[in-house]
C-alpha positions as CSV (number, residue, x, y, z in Angstrom):
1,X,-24.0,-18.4,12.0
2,X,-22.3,-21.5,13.6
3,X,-18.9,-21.0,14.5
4,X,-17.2,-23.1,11.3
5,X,-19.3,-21.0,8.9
6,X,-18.2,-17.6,10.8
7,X,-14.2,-18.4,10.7
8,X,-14.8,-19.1,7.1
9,X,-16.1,-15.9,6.6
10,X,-13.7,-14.6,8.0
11,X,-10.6,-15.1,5.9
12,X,-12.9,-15.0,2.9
13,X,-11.8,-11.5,1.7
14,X,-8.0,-12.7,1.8
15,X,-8.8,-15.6,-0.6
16,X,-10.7,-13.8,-3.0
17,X,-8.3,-11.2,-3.3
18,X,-5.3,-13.4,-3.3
19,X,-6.8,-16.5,-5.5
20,X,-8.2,-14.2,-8.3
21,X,-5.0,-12.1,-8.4
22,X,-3.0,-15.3,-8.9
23,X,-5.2,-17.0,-11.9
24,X,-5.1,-13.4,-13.5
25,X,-1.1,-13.0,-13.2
26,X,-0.2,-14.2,-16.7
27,X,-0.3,-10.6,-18.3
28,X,3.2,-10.4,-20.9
29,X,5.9,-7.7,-18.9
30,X,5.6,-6.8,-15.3
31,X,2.9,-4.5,-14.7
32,X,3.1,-2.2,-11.8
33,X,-0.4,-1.1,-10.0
34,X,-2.1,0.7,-7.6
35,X,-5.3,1.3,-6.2
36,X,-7.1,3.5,-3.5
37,X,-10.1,3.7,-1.9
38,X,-11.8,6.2,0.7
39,X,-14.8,4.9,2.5
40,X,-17.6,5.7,5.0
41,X,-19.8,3.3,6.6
42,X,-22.5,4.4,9.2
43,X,-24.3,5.4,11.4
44,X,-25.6,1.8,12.3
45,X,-27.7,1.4,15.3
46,X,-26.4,-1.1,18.2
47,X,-29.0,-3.4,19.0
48,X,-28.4,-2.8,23.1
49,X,-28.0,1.0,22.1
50,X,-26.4,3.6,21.1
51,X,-24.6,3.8,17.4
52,X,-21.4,3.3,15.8
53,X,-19.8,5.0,12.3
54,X,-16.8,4.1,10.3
55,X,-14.2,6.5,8.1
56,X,-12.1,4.0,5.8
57,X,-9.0,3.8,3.7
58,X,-7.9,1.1,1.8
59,X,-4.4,1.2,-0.3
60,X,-3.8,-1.8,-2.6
61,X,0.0,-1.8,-4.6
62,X,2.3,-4.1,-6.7
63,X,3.2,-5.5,-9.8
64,X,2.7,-8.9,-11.6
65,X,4.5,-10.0,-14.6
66,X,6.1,-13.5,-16.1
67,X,9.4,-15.0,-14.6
68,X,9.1,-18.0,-17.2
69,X,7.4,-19.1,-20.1
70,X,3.5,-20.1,-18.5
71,X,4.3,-18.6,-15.0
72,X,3.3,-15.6,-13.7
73,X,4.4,-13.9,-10.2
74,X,3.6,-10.7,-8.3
75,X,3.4,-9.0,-5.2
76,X,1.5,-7.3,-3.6
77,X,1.3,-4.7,-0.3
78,X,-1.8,-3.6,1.4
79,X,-2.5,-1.0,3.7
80,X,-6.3,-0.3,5.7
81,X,-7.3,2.4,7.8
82,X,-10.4,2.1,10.2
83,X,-11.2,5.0,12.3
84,X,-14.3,3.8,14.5
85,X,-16.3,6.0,16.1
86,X,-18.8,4.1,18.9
87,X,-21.6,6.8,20.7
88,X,-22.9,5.0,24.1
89,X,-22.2,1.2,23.1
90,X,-24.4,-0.3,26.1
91,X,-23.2,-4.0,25.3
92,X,-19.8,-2.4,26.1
93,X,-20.1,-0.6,29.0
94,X,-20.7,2.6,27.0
95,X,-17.2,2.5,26.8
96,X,-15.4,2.6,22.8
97,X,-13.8,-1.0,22.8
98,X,-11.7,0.1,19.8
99,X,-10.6,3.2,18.2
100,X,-8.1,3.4,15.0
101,X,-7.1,0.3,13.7
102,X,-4.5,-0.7,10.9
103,X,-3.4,-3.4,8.4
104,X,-0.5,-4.1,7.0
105,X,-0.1,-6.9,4.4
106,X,2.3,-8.4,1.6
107,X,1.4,-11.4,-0.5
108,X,3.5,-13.2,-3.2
109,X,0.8,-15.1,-5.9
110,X,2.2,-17.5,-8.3
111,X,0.5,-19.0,-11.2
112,X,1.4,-22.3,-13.5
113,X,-0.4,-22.3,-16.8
114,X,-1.1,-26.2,-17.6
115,X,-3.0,-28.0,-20.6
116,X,-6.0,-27.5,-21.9
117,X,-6.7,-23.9,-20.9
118,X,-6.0,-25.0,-16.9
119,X,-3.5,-23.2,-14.5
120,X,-2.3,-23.1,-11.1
121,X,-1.7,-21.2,-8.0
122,X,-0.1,-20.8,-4.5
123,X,-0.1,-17.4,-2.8
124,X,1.8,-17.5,0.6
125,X,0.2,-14.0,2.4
126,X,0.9,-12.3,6.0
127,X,-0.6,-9.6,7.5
128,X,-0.4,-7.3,11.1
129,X,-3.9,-6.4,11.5
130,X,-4.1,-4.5,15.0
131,X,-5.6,-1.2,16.7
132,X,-3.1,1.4,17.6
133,X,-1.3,0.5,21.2
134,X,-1.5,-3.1,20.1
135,X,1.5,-5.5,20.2
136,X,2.9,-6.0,16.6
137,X,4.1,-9.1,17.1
138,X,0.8,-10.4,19.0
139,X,-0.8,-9.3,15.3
140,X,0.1,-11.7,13.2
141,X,-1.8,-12.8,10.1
142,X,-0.5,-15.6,7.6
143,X,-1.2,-18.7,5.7
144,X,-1.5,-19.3,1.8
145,X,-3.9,-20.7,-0.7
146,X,-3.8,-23.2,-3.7
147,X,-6.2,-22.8,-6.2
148,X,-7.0,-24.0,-10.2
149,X,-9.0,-22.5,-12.5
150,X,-9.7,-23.6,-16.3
151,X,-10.2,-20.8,-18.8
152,X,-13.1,-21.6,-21.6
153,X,-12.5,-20.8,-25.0
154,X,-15.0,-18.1,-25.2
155,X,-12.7,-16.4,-22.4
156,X,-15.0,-17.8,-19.2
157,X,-13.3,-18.7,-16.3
158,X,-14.4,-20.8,-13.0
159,X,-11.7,-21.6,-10.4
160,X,-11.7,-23.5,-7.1
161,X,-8.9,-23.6,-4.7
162,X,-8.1,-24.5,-0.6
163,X,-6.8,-22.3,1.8
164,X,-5.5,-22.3,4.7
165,X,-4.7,-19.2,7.5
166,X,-3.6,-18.4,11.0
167,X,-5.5,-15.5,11.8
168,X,-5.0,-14.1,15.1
169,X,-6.1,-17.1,17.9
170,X,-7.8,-18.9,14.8
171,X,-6.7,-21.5,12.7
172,X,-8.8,-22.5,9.4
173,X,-9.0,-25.2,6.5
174,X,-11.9,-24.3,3.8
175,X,-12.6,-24.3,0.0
176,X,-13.7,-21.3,-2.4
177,X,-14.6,-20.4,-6.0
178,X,-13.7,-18.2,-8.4
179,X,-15.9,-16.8,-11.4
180,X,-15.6,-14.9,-14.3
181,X,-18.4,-15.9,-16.5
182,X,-20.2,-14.0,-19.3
183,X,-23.9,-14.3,-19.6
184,X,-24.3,-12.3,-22.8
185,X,-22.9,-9.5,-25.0
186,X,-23.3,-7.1,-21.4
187,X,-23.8,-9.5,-18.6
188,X,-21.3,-10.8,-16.8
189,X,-20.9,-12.6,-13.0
190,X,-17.8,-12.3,-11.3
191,X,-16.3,-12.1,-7.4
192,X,-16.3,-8.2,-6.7
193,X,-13.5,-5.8,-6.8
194,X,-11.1,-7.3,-4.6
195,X,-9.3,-4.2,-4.0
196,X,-12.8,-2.3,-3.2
197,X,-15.0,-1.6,0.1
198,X,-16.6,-5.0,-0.4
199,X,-13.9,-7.3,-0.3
200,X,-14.2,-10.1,-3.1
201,X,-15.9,-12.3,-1.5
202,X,-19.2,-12.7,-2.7
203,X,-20.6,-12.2,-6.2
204,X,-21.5,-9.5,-8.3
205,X,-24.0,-9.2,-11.4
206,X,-22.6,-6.7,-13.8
207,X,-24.1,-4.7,-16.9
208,X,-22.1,-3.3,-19.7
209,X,-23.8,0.4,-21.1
210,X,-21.2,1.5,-23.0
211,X,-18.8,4.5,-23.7
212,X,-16.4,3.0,-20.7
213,X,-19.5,2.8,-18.1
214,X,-20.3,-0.6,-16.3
215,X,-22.9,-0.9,-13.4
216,X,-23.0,-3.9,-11.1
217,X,-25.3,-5.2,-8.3
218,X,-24.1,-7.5,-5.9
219,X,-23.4,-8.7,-1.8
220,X,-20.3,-10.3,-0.3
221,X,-19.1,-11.4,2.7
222,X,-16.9,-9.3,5.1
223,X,-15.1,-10.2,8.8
224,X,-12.0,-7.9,10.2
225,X,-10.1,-9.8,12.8
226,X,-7.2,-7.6,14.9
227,X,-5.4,-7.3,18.0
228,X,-6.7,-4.9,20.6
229,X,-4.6,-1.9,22.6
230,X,-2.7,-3.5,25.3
231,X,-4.2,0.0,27.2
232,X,-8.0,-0.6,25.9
233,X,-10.5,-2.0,27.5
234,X,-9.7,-5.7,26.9
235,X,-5.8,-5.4,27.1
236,X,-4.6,-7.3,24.3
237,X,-7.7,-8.7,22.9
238,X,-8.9,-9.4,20.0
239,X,-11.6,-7.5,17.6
240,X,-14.2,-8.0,15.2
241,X,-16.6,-6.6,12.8
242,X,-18.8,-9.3,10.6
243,X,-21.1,-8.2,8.1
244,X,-22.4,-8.4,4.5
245,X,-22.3,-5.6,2.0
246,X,-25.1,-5.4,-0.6
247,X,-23.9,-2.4,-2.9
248,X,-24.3,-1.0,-6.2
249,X,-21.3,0.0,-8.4
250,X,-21.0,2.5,-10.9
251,X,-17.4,2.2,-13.0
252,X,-16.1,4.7,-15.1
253,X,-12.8,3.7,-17.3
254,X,-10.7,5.8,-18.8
255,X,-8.8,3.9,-21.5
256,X,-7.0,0.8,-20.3
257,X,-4.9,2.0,-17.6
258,X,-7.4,4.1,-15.0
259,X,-10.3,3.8,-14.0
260,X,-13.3,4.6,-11.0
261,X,-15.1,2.8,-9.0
262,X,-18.5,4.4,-7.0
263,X,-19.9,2.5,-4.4
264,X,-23.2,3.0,-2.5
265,X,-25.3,0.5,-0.5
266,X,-25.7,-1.2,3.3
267,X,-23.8,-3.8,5.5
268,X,-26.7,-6.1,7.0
269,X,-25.9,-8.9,9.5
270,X,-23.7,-7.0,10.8
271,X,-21.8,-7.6,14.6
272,X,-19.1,-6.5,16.9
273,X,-17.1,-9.1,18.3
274,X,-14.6,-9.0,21.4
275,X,-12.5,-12.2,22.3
276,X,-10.2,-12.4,25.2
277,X,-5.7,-12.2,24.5
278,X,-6.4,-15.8,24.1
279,X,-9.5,-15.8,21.6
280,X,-12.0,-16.3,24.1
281,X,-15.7,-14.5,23.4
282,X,-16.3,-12.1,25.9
283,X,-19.0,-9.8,24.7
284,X,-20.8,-9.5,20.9
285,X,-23.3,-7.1,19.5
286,X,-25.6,-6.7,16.1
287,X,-26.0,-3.7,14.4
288,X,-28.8,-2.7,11.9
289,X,-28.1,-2.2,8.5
290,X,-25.3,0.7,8.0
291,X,-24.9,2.4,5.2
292,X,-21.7,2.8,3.1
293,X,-20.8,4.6,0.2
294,X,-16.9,4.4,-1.3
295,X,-15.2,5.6,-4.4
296,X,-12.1,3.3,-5.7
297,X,-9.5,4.7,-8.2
298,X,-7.3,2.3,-9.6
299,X,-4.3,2.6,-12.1
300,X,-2.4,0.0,-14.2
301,X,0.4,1.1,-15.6
C-alpha cells in the first residue's frame, strides 16, 4: 500500500470504535459495560523464514448515559495484551524484535442529537501503546474525531466523520463511515464488533437465525503501532503489525444484557514493521495468511 493509505489504516480501528460508540450513546440512564476477549492468531509463515504466533487479550470498559436532554457522554478504558512469539525471523537477524506488548487507553465520546433524525460527535482519545521495557512517556497515543450520522426512520443509520491522531512518530488527517443498515427482515451490514479481535474497521454481512443466534461474514482492516524496549533490539523504536482479518462470527445472546461472540478465520496481507526512535523504516516483513480464532463476552448492565 502507499504510505498515505497505510497511516490511514492504521488509526482506523480507533475511529471505528470511538465514532460508532459516540452516535450510539443516547441510550436513557448511564449504562455501565464491559467486554472481554481472549485471542490466538498463528502460526503465520515469514516470508524470509521462520514463523511467528500471537496469544491476545483485549479488555474493553465503561459507561455511557445522557448529561442533557439530546446529549449523550461516556467513557471508556481499554486494555490489550500481545504476547508474540517469533521462531528464527531471518528479516530480523533471527533475533525476536518484540516480545509482550501492552495498551492502555481512555476515551471520552460525546454525541448532540440535532433535527431531522441527525446527531453529532467529538471523541477526544489517548492511548500508551508500548512493549514491556519501553518508555511510557515515549508511548503516547492521542487525537479525537468528529463525526455525524442521520438515523432513517426505518431505524438505518450511515455516519461520516474526520479524524485526526498523533500516533507515535505519525501524524494523520482522514475521513470514515459508519453503517448500520438493514437489508431485510435478517440481513443487516454494519462495521464489526469494535470491541472484538477484528477491530471495527471494515464491514461485516450479518444473518439473523433466530432463538438469540446471529452469524456474520466479514474483513476489516487492522495496524498496531507501539514503542519498542529501550533494551530490544531497536532501543526505543517503534513496532508494527498490518494486516486484514477475514472472519466468521457466530453470536449467542442471552437476553439483552450478555452475550458471546466466536470468532474464527485468517489475517492476509499481513507485515511486521520496525521504524527507528524517530519513525524511520528500518526493516519490514510479510507474513502468509495466519489464522485466528477469538471468543468475545460482553455484558451491559
Amino acid at each position: 500500500m502507499k504510505p498515505e493509505a497505510t497511516r490511514r489504516v492504521a488509526t482506523l480501528f480507533v475511529v471505528f470504535a470511538l465514532g460508532v460508540g459516540a452516535a450510539q450513546a443516547q441510550e436513557p440512564g448511564w449504562r455501565p459495560f464491559l467486554s472481554i476477549t481472549p485471542a490466538y492468531e498463528g502460526k503465520g509463515d515469514l516470508d524470509q523464514g521462520g514463523d511467528f504466533s500471537v496469544s491476545r487479550a483485549i479488555v474493553r470498559g465503561g459507561v455511557t448515559g445522557q448529561v442533557a436532554p439530546g446529549v449523550g457522554a461516556g467513557v471508556t478504558l481499554s486494555y490489550d495484551y500481545n504476547d508474540y512469539s517469533f521462531s528464527n525471523p531471518a528479516a530480523f537477524g533471527g533475533v525476536a524484535p518484540w516480545n509482550i506488548v501492552q495498551r492502555f487507553g481512555a476515551a471520552v465520546p460525546l454525541s448532540f442529537e440535532l433535527r431531522d433524525g441527525w446527531s453529532v460527535g467529538v471523541a477526544p482519545s489517548v492511548d500508551w501503546f508500548r512493549e514491556n521495557g519501553a518508555d511510557t512517556g515515549d508511548s503516547l497515543a492521542w487525537g479525537a474525531i468528529v463525526s455525524a450520522t442521520k438515523r432513517f426512520a426505518d431505524g438505518n443509520r450511515l455516519g461520516f466523520g474526520v479524524g485526526v491522531y498523533d500516533r507515535i512518530e505519525k501524524t494523520s488527517a482522514f475521513p470514515f463511515l459508519i453503517v448500520d443498515w438493514r437489508l431485510g427482515d435478517r440481513w443487516r451490514l454494519v462495521n464489526p464488533l469494535a470491541a472484538g479481535p477484528v477491530g471495527g474497521a471494515g464491514l461485516e454481512l450479518d444473518y439473523l437465525l433466530g432463538g438469540g443466534w446471529e452469524i456474520g461474514v466479514g474483513g476489516a482492516f487492522r495496524s498496531l503501532r507501539f514503542r519498542l524496549s529501550e533494551s530490544g533490539p531497536v532501543p526505543n523504536g517503534i513496532g508494527e503489525e498490518r494486516g486484514v482479518p477475514l472472519f466468521v462470527r457466530v453470536t449467542r445472546e442471552f437476553g439483552r444484557q450478555f452475550s458471546l461472540h466466536l470468532w474464527a478465520g485468517a489475517v492476509v496481507a499481513g507485515e511486521f514493521r520496525v521504524d527507528d526512535s524517530s519513525g524511520n523504516r528500518l526493516q519490514s516483513e510479510d507474513f502468509d495468511p495466519a489464522p485466528f480464532v477469538a471468543a468475545t463476552f460482553t455484558a451491559r448492565f
